[in-house]
N, C-alpha and C positions, 0 to 999 in steps of 0.2 A: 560434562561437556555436551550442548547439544548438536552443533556443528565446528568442526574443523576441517578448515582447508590449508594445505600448506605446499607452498612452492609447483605452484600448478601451471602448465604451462599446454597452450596447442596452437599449433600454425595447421594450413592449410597451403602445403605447397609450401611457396616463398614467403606467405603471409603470415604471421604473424601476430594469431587472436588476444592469446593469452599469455602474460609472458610473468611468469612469477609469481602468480594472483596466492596472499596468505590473510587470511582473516576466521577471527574466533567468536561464535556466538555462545556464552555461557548459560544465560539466563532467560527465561522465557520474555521475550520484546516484540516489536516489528522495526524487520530492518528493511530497506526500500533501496534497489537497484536501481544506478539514474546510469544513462550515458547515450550519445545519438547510436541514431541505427547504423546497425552493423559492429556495433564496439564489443558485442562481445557476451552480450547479455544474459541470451539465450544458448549460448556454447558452454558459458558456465553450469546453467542449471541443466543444461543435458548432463555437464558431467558429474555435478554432484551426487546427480539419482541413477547414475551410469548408465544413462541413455546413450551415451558416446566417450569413448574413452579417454583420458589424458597421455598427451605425450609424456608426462612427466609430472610428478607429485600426488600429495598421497589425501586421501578424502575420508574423512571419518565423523558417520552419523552416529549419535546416541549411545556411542563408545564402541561400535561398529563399522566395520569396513565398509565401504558404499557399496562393493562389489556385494555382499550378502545380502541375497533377497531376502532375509528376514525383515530388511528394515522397511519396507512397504507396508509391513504391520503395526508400524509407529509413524509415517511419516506419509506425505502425499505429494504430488506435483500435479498442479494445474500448468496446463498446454494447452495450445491453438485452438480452434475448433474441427481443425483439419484431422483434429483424432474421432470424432464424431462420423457416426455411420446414420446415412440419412434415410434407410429404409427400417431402422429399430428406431424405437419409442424413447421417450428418458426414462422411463421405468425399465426397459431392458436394460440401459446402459447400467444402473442404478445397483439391477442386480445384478449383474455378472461383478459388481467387483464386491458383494454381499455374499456370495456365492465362493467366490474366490477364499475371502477371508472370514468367512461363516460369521457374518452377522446376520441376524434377524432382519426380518420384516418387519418387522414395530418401529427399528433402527434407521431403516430404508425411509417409510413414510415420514417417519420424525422430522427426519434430514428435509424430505420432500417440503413438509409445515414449513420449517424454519426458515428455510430459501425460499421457500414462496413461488415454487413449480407446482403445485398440485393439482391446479385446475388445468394445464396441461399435459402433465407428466404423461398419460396414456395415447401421446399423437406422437406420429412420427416426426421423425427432427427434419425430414425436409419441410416442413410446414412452420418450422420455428425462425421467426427473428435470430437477429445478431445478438441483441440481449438478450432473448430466451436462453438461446446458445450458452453464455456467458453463465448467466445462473443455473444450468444442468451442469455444465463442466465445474461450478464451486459446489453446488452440491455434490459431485464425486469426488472434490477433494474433501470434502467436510464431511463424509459418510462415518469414516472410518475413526472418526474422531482422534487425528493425529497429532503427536506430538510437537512432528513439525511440517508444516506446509509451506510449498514451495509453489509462489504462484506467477506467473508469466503472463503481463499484462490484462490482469483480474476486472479493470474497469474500461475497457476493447468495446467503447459501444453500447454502453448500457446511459439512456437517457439520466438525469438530473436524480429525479424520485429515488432510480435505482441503484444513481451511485452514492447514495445518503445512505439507502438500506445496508446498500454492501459495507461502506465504512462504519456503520454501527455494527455489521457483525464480526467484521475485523476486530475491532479495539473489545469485542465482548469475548472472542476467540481467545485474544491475548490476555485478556484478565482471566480467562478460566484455567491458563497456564501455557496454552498454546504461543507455539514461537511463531515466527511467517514472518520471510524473504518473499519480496517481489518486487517484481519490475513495473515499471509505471513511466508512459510519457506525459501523466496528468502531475506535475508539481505543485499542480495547487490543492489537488488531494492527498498529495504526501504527505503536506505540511500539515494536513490535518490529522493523519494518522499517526505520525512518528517525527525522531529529532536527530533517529540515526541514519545517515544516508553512506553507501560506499558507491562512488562515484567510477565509474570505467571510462579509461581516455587512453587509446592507441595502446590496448593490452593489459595498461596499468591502472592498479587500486587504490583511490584515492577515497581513505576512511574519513569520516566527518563526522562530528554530532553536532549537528545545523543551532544546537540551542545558543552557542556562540555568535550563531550570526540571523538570527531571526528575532523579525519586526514582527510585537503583538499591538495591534490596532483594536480598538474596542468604538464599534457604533452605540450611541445610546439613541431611546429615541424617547423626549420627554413632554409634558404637558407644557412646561413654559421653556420653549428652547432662548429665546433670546435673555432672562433672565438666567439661565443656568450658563450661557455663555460669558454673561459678565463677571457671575459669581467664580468662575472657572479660572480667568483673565486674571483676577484680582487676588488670586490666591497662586498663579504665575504657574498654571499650566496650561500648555498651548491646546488649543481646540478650534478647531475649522467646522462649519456648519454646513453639510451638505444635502440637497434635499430635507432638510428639516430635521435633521439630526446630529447630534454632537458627534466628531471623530476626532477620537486623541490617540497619537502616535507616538508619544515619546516612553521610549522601552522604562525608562526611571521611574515612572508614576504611576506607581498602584492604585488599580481599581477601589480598593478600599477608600481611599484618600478621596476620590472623586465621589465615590457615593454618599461618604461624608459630610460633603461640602452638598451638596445637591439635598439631603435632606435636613442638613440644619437653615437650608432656604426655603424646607417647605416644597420642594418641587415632586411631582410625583413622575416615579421611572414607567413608563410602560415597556420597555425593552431595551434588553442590551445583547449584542451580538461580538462574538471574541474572531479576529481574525488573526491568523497567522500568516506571515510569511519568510520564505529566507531560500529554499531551498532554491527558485529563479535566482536568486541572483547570485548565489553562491555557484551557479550552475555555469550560469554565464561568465564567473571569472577563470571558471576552470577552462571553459572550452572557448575562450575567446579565438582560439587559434582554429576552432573551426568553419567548418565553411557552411555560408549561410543555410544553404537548403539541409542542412544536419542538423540543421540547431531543434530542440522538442519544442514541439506546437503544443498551446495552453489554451 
């Protein structure tokens, strides 16, 4: 078992964060935290890493108590940038947790490569961007090469380029066995990483696997679009031409089937682009009851 939470519960005063919250992560995945602000999000993952305690129920990492700081040695939590000290460097920040858990300097820089801080890693962080920011605090989760990472709004600010980079190293994480929880108000980058979503709504966990309810839309963009249209039509699956490119939306119709038909016309592909969707609207039915200005901005 990599994570279990069961019967977790915190108010604040009269309020009311978390009321019951149980869910089990067995197998290395990415699972994505959706809910508006304030629900709850960031309370949970203080308590998992026992940043802050539970009123009630019990939390168990990697077949360990959360309370045991051993599991820092298996595990990470990326947080705000407000843990960032803006008179040290990223390479301070880098080693003190290298230092802490005696990895090398080989280990340190590696990490530096692969995030792609290196050309500033030796400036202090008051000089650093919000994105800078953003990729020092995942390379200190990523240092220590954990089993499970815990990340709190991982793409806070990071332009277009950067948040392509970072979901490539997500889904590269998860294939090398790496689990990772995180929260995200970008849904349309969710949908690009994962199909599991656990939804928070006034305390309560609302478990999903989005594959039930997600639209894959496929752009094509070809040499003869209005001939690939007709051929499309006639073989009775729907396609809309937008900008000069074929988009077919209907979840039934395998890409194979289409590329079939488009080659036995002779047409040549120059690209095809896979989109997903589901987790918005899945989102939206959940919190219909909330109020506008809570709703996640995309």
């Amino acid at each position: 078992m990599i994570l279990s939470v069961k019967d977790v519960y915190k108010s604040y005063g009269k309020e009311h964060v978390l009321r019951g919250i149980t869910f089990e992560i067995e197998e290395p995945q990415i699972i994505a935290l959706v809910g508006p602000n304030g629900s709850g999000k960031s309370t949970l993952m203080n308590i998992i890493t026992n940043l802050l305690p539970a009123d009630k129920g019990k939390v168990t990492v990697l077949g360990k108590n959360n309370r045991d700081p051993n599991i820092f040695r298996e595990i990470s939590f990326m947080q705000d940038n407000t843990v960032l000290y803006d008179y040290l460097t990223g390479y301070d920040h880098l080693q003190f947790i290298c230092d802490v858990q005696g990895l090398s300097k080989k280990q340190l820089l590696a990490t530096a490569d692969r995030i792609g801080i290196t050309s500033y890693l030796n400036k202090k962080v008051k000089n650093y961007s919000l994105g800078m920011k953003q990729h020092l605090l995942l390379a200190m989760a990523v240092v220590n090469k954990p089993k499970l990472m815990i990340l709190d709004e991982p793409l806070n600010g990071l332009d277009p380029t950067s948040a392509i980079r970072v979901r490539e190293l997500l889904l590269a994480l998860r294939d090398e066995g790496t689990t990772i929880l995180l929260s995200s108000h970008n849904l349309a980058e969710i949908d690009r990483v994962t199909s599991s979503i656990l939804f928070l709504k006034k305390g309560n966990l609302i478990q999903e696997n989005m594959e039930e309810f997600e639209q894959v839309r496929y752009q094509i963009a070809v040499d003869k679009t209005e001939k690939a249209e007709k051929a499309l039509i006639a073989a009775s699956i729907p396609v809309e031409v937008v900008d000069g490119r074929l988009h077919i939306y209907r979840r039934d119709v395998g890409l194979d089937k289409v590329l079939h038909i488009l080659n036995r016309e002779y047409i040549v592909i120059d690209d095809i682009e896979k989109k997903v969707f589901g987790s918005e609207e899945r989102y939206r039915k959940i919190f219909t009851e909330a109020k506008a200005d809570e709703l996640v901005q995309v």
